[in-house]
C-alpha beads as a LAMMPS data file, in Angstrom:
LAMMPS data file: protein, C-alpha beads

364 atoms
363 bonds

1 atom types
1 bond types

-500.0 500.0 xlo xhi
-500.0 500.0 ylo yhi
-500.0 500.0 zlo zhi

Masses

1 110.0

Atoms # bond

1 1 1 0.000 0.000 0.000
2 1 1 0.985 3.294 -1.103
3 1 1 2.953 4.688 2.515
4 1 1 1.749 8.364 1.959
5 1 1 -1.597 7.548 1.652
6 1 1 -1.779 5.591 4.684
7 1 1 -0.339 8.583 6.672
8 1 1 -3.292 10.365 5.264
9 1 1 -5.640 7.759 6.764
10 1 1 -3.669 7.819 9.867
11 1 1 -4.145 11.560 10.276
12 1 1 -7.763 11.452 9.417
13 1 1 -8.156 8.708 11.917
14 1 1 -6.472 10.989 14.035
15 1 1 -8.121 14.170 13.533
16 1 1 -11.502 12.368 13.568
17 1 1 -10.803 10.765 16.734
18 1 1 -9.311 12.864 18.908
19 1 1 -11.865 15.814 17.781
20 1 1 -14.762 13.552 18.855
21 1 1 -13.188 12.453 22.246
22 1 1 -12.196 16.013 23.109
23 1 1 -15.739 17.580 22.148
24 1 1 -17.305 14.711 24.367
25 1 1 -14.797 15.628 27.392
26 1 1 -15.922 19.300 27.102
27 1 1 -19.593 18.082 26.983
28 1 1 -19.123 15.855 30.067
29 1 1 -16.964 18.524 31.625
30 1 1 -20.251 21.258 31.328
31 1 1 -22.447 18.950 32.476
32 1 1 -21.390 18.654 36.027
33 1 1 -20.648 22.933 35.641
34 1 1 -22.889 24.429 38.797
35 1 1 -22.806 27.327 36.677
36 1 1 -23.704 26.736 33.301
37 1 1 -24.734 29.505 30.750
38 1 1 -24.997 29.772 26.977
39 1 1 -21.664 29.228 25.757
40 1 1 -21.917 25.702 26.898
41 1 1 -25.198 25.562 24.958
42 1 1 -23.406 27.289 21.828
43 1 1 -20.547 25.036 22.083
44 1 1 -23.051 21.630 22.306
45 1 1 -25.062 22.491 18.941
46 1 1 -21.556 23.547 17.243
47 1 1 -19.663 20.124 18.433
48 1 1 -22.867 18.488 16.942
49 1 1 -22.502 19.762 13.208
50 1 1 -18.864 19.407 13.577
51 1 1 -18.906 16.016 14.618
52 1 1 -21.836 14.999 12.007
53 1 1 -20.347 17.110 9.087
54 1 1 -16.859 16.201 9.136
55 1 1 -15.233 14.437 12.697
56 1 1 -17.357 11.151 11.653
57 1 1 -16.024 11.296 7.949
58 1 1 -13.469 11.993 8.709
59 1 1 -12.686 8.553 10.927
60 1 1 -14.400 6.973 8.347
61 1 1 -12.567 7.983 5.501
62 1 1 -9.444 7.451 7.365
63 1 1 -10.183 3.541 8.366
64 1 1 -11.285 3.290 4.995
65 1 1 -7.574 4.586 3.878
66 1 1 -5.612 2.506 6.148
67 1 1 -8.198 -0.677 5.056
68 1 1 -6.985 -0.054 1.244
69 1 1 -10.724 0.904 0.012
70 1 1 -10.883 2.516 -3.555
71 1 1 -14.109 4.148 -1.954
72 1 1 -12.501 6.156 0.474
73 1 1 -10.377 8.202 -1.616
74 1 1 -12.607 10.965 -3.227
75 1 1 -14.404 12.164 0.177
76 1 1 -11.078 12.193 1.675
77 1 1 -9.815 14.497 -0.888
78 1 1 -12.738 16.972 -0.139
79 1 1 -12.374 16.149 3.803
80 1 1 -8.503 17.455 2.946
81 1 1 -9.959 20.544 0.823
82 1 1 -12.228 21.125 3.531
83 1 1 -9.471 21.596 5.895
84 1 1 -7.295 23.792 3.897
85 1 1 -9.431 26.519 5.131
86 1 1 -7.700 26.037 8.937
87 1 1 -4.341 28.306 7.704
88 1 1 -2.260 27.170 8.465
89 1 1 -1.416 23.847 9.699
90 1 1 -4.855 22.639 8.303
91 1 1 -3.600 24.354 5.007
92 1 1 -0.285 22.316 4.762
93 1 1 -1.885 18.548 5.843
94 1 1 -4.679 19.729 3.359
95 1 1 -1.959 20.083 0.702
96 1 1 -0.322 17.173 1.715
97 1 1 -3.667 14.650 1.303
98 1 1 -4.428 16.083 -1.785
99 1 1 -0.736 15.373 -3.088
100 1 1 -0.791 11.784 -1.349
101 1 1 -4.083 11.076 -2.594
102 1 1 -3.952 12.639 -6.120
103 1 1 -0.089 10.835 -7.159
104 1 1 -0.403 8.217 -9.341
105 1 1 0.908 5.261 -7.446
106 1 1 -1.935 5.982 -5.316
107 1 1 -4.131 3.825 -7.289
108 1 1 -2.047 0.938 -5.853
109 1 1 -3.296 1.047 -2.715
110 1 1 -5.580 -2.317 -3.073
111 1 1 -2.727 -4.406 -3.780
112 1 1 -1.962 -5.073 -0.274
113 1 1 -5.947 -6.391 0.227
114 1 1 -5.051 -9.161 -1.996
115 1 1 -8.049 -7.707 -4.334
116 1 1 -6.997 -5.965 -7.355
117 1 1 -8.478 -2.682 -8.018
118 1 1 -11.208 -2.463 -11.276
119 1 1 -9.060 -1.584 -14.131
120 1 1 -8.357 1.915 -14.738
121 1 1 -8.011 3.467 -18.000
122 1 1 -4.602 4.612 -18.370
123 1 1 -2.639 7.415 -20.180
124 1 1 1.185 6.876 -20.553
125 1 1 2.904 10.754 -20.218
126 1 1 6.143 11.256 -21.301
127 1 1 8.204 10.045 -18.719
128 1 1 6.587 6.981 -19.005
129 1 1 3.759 6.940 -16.257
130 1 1 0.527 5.887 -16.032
131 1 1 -2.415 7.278 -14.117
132 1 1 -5.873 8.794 -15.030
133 1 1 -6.411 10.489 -17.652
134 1 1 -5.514 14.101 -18.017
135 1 1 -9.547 15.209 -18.406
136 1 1 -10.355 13.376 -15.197
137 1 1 -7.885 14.618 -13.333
138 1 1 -8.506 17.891 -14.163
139 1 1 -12.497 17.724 -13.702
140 1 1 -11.606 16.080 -10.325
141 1 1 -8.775 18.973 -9.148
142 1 1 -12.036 21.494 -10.579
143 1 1 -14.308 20.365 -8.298
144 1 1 -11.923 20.291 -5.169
145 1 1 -11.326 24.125 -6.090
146 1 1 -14.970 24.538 -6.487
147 1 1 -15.824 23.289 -3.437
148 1 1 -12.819 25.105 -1.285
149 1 1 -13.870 28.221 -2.766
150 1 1 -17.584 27.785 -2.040
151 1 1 -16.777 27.242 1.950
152 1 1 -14.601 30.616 1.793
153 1 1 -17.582 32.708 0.018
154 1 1 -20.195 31.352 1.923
155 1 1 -17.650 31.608 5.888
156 1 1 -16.677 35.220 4.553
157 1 1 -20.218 35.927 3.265
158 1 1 -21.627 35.108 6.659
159 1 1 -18.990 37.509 8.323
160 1 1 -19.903 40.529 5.682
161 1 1 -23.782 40.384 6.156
162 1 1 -23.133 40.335 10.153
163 1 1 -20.789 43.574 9.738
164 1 1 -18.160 41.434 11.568
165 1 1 -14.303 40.833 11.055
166 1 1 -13.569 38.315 9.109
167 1 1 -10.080 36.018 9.173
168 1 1 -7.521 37.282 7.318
169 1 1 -7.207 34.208 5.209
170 1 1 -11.006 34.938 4.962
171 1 1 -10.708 38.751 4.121
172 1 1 -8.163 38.655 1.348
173 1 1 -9.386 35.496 -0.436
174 1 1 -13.046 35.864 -0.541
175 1 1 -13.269 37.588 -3.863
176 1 1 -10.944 35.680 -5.600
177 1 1 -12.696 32.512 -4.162
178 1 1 -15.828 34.182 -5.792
179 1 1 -14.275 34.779 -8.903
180 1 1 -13.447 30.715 -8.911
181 1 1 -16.703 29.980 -7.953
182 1 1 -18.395 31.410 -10.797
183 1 1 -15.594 31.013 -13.157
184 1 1 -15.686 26.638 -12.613
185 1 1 -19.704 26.897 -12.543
186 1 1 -19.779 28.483 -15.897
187 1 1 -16.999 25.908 -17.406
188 1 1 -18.784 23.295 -16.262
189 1 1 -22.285 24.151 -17.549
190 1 1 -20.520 24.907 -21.043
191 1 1 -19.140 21.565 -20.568
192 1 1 -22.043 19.575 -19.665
193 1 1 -24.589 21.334 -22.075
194 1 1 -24.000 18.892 -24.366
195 1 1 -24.918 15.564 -22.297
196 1 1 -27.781 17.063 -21.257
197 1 1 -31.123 16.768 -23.139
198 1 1 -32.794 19.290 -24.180
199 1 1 -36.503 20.278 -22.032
200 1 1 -39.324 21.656 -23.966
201 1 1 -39.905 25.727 -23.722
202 1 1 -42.975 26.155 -21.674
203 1 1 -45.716 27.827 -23.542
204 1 1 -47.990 29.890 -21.151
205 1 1 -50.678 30.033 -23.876
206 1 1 -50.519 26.310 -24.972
207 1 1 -50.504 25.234 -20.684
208 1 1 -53.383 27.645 -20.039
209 1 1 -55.475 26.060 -23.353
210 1 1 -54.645 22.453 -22.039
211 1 1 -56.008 23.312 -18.642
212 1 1 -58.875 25.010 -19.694
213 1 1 -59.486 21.718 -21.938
214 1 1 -59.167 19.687 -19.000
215 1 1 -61.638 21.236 -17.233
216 1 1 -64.429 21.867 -19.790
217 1 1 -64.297 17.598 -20.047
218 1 1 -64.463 17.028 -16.391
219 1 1 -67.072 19.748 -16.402
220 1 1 -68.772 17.830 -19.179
221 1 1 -68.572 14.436 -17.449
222 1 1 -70.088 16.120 -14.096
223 1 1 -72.981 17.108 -16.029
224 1 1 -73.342 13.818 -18.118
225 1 1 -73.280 12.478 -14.529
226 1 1 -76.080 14.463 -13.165
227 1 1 -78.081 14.467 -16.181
228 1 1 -78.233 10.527 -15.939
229 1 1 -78.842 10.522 -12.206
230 1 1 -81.758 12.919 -12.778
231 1 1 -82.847 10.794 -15.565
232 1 1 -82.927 7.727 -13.504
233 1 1 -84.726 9.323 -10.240
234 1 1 -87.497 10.293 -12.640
235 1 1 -87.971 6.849 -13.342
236 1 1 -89.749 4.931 -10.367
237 1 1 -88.269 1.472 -11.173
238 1 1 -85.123 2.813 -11.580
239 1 1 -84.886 4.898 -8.609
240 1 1 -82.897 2.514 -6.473
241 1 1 -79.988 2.849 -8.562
242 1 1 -79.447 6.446 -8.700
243 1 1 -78.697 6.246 -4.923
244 1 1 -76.828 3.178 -5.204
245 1 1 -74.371 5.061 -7.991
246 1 1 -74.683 8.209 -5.382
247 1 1 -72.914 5.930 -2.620
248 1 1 -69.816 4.894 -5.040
249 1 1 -71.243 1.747 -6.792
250 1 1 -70.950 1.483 -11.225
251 1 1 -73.776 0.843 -12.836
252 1 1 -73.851 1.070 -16.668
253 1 1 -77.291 1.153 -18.319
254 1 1 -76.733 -2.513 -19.352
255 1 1 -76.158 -3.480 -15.875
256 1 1 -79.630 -2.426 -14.784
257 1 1 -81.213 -3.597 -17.391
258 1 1 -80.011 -7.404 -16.903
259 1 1 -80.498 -6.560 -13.005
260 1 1 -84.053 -5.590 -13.461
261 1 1 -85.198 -8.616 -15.738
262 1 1 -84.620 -11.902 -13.965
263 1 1 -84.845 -13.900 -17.369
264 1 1 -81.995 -11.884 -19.553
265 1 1 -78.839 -14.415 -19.847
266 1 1 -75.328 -13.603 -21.107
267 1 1 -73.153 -16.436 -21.338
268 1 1 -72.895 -18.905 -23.839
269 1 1 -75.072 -22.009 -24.244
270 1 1 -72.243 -24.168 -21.805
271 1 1 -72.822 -21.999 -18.615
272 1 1 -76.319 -20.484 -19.351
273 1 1 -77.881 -23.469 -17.105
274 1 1 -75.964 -22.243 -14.548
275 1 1 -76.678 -18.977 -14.864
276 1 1 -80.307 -19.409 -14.993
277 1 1 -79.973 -21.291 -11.458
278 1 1 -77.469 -18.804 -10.411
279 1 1 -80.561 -15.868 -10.870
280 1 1 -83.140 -18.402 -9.068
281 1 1 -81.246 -18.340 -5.946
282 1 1 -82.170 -14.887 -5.346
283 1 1 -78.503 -13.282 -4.826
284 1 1 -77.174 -10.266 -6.682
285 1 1 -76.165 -11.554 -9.754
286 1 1 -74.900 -8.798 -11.873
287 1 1 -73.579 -8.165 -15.593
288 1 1 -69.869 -8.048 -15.711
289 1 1 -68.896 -7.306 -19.385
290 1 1 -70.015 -9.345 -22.683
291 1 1 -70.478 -12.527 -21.850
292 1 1 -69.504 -12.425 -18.110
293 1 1 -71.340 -12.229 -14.557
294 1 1 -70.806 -11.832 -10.800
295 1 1 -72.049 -13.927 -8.283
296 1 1 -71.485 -13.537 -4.568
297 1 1 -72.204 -17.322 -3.967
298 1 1 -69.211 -19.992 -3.215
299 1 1 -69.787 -22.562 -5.027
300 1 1 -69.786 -26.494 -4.194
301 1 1 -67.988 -28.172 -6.965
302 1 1 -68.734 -31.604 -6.705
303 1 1 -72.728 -30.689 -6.370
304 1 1 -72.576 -27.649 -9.650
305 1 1 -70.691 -31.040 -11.693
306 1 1 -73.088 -33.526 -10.406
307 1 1 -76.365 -31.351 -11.003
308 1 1 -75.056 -29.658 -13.919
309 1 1 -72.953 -32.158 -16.397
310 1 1 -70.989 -29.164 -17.455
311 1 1 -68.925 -30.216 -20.774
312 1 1 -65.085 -30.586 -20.973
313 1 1 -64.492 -26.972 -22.157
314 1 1 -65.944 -25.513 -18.941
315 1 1 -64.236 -25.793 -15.384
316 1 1 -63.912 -24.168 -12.179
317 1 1 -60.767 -22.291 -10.681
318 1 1 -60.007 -21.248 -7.569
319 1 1 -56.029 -19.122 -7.791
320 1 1 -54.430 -16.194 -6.047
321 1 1 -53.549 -13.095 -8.488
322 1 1 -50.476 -12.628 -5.785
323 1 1 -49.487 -9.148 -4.502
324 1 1 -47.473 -8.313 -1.898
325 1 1 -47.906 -11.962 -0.612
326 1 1 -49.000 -15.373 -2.604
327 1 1 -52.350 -15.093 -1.285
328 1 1 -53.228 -11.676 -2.110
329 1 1 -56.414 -10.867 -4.237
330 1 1 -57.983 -14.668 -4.320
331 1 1 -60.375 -15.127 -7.093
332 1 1 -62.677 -17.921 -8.340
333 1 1 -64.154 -18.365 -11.582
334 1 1 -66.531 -20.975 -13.576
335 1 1 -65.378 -20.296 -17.017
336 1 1 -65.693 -21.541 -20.348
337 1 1 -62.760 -21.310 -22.265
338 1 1 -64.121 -21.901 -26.028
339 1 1 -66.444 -19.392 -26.007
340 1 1 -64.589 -17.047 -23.573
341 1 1 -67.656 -16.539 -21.319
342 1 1 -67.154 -16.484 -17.541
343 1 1 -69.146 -16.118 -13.618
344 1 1 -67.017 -14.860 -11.161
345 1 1 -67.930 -16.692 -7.948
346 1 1 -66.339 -15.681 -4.405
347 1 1 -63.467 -17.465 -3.474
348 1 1 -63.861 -19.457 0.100
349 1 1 -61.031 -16.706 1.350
350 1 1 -63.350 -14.017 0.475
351 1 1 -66.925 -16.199 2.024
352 1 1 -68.611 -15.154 5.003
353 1 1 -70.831 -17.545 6.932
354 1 1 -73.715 -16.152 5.783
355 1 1 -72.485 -16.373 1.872
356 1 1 -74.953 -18.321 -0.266
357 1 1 -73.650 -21.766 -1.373
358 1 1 -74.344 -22.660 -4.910
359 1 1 -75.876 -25.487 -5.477
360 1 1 -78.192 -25.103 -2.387
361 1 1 -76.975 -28.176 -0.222
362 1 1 -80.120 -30.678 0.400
363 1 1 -81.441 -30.508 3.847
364 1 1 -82.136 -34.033 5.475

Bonds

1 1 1 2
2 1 2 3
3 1 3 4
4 1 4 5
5 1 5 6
6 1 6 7
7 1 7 8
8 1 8 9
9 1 9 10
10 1 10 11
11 1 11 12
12 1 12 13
13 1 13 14
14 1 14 15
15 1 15 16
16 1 16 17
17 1 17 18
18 1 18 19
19 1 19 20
20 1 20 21
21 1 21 22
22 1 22 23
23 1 23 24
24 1 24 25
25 1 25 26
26 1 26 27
27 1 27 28
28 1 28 29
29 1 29 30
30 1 30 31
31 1 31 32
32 1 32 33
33 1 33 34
34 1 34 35
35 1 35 36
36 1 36 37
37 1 37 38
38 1 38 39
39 1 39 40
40 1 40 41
41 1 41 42
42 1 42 43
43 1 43 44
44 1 44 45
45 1 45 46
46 1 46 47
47 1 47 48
48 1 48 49
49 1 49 50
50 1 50 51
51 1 51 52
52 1 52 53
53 1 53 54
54 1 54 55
55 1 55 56
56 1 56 57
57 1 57 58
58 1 58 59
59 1 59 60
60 1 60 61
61 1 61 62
62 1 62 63
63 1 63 64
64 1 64 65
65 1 65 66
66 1 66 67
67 1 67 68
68 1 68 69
69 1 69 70
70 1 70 71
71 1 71 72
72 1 72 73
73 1 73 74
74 1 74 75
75 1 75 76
76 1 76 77
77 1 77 78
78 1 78 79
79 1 79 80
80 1 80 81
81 1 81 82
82 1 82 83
83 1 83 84
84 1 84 85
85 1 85 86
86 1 86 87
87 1 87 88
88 1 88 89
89 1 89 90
90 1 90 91
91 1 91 92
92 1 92 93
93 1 93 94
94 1 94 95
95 1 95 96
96 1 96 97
97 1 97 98
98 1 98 99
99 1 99 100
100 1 100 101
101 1 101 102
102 1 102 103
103 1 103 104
104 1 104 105
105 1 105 106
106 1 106 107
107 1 107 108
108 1 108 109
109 1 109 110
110 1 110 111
111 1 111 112
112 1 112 113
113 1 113 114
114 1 114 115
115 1 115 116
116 1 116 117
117 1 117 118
118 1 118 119
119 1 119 120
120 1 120 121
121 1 121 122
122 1 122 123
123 1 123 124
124 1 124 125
125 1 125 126
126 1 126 127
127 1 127 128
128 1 128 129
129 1 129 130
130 1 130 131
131 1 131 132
132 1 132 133
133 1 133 134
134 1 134 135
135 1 135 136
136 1 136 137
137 1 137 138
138 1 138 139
139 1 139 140
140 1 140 141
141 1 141 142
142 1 142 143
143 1 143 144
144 1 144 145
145 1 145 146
146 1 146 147
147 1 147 148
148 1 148 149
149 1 149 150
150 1 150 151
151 1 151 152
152 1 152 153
153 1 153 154
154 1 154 155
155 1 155 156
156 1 156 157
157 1 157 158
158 1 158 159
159 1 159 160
160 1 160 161
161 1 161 162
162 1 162 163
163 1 163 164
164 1 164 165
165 1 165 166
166 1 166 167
167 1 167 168
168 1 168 169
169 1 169 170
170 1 170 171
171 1 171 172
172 1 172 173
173 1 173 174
174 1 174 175
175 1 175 176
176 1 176 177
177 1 177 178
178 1 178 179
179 1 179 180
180 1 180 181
181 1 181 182
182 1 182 183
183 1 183 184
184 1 184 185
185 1 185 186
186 1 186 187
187 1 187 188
188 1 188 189
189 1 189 190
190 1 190 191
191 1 191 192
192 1 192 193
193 1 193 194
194 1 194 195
195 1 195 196
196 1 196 197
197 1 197 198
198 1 198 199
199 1 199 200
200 1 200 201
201 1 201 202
202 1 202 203
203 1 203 204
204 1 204 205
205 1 205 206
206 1 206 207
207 1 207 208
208 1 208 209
209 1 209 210
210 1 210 211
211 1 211 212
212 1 212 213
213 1 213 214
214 1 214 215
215 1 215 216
216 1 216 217
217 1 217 218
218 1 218 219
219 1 219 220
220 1 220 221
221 1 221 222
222 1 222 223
223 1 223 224
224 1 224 225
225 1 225 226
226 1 226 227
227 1 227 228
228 1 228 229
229 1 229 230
230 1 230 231
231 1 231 232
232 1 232 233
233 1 233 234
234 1 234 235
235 1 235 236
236 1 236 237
237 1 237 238
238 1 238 239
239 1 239 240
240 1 240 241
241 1 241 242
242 1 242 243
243 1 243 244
244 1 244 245
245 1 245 246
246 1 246 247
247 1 247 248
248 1 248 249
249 1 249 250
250 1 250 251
251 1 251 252
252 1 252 253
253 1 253 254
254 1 254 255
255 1 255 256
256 1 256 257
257 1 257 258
258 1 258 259
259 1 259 260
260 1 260 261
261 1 261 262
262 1 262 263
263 1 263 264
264 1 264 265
265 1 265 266
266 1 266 267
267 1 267 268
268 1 268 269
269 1 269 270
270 1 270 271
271 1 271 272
272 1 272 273
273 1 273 274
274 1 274 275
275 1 275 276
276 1 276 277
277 1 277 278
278 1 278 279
279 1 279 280
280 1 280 281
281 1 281 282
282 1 282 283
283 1 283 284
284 1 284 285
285 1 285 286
286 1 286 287
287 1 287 288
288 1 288 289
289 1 289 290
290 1 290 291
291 1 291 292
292 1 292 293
293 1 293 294
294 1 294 295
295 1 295 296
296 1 296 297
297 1 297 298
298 1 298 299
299 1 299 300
300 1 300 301
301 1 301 302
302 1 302 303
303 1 303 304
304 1 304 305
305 1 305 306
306 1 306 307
307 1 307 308
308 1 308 309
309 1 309 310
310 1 310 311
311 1 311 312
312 1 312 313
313 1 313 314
314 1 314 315
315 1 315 316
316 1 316 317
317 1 317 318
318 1 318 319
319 1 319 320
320 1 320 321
321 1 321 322
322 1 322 323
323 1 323 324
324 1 324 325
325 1 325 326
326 1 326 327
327 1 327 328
328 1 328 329
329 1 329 330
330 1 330 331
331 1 331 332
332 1 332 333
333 1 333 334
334 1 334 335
335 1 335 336
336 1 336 337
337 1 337 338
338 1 338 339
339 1 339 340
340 1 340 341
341 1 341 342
342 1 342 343
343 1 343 344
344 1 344 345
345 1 345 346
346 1 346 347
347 1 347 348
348 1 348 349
349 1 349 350
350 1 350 351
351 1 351 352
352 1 352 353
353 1 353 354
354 1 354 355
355 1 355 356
356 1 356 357
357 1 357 358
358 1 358 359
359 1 359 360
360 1 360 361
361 1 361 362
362 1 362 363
363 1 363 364
């Protein structure tokens, strides 16, 4: 493993570490304070966002060096940038870990771990060594400057809007740190135009037509909708089902019309027995769609094939559509499959004791 960029582990280790034990002592050591006022408080939330934003990280991304992982490597570099800001001892180990971690023979750091690292597309300079490729190392030393230069404009921004006195390191560099800023933002936007797709121009007139579209058809629907109810509470028979469609039930005009004549049948010649029982029995058969009905009856198998002699091509299935477990939505169906014509039965999952069992079972 590459010795420099263990010492950059090491240190992070280090700086992680100790910087969480000490903030803990000074917590411990204001807790049993007599007199405790608000720096203690001030100092509490503070140690908190250091510890979360860059203590933990930091240990992390410093096991992670010592350990070998390829992972480690890039939020250690802006761990490193991060801690240039602290001139200047945090400014020279920031340089250092940036060196350490950015040298070529750096990427041999998994060798020791026994597994090799993913291979790396390499350049060959003049003197005959190999590393990443000049664009990547430069988008990658971009966005280390970017991000340095953020902190400094948004620490010595903080310090201007509060009329207070800023660090030196924070006074002389913050508007060259701006000019950075702005200057990597706009070179990368002119260099990632192109991978981007382009998003449609938002028309004001052509969103305000669409909406106004939308609304005329639901308007239209609400009035087809109480037009028909109207219709069907002038009608005494068909009174009933304007208050049934009130309370969230579907009923087409076909469905009434088979519910309201107890003779209509639907399904083909193989199951229309059994749909002529099925409307004797007195439950609420209703019309599914062409040549299909519901029946909230469970049905006895053996007794529908012993009373009914239904032909090969018909058949009863009980399955489970499956959801978020096997046994989600169960379903039953008598079904015949040349002529595609159906009843949808209840499933014994979905029965109640009271459920009416079709064929009637004979009483002794």
């Amino acid at each position: 493993m590459n010795a420099r960029v263990r010492v950059v582990g090491w240190a992070l280790v280090a700086l992680g570490g100790l910087g969480l034990a000490g903030g803990v002592a000074r917590l411990i050591y204001d807790r049993f304070q007599q007199h405790r006022g608000e720096a203690e408080g001030y100092f509490a939330v503070f140690f908190i966002l250091i510890a979360v934003g860059y203590l933990l990280p930091s240990l992390a991304c410093g096991v992670g060096l010592v350990r070998g992982e390829r992972w480690a490597r890039l939020p250690a570099a802006l761990l490193s940038a991060m801690l240039m800001l602290a001139f200047p001892f945090g400014t020279a180990v920031g340089l250092f870990a940036l060196w350490a971690l950015w040298e070529p023979s750096a990427e041999a750091a998994h060798a020791d771990q026994g597994t090799p690292a993913p291979p790396a597309v390499q350049t060959t300079t003049t003197l005959g060594a190999t590393g990443p490729p000049p664009r990547q190392r430069l988008g990658a030393l971009l966005a280390i400057i970017w991000v340095g230069a953020g902190f400094i404009v948004l620490l010595g921004g903080g310090f201007r809007l509060h009329d207070q006195d800023a660090p030196s390191f924070l006074g002389w560099g913050f508007w060259p740190a701006i000019v950075l800023f702005v200057a990597i933002s706009i070179y990368a936007a002119a260099k990632w135009r192109p991978m981007l797709a382009p998003l449609p121009r938002f028309n004001p007139v052509a969103g305000a037509r669409r909406a106004a579209e939308l609304k005329r058809d639901r308007q239209a629907r609400e009035d087809e909708r109480r037009q028909r109810l109207a219709a069907l509470e002038t009608d005494p028979v068909r009174r009933a089902y304007a208050d049934r469609i009130r309370a969230g039930e579907a009923w087409s005009d076909a469905q009434i019309d088979y519910h309201l004549e107890p003779g209509a049948t639907v399904t083909c010649d193989c199951l229309r027995a059994t749909e002529v029982a099925l409307r004797g029995t007195g439950a609420d058969i209703r019309l599914a769609q062409g040549a299909s009905i519901i029946a909230p009856v469970r049905v006895n198998e053996s007794a529908w094939r012993a009373a009914f002699q239904p032909p090969t091509d018909v058949d009863y299935h009980e399955f489970y559509n499956g959801g978020r477990s096997a046994e989600d939505d169960p379903a039953a169906f008598l079904r015949c499959n040349k002529h595609n014509s159906a009843i949808e039965v209840l499933h014994p999952a979905c029965a109640r004791p009271d459920t009416v069992w079709f064929p009637a079972p004979l009483r002794a």
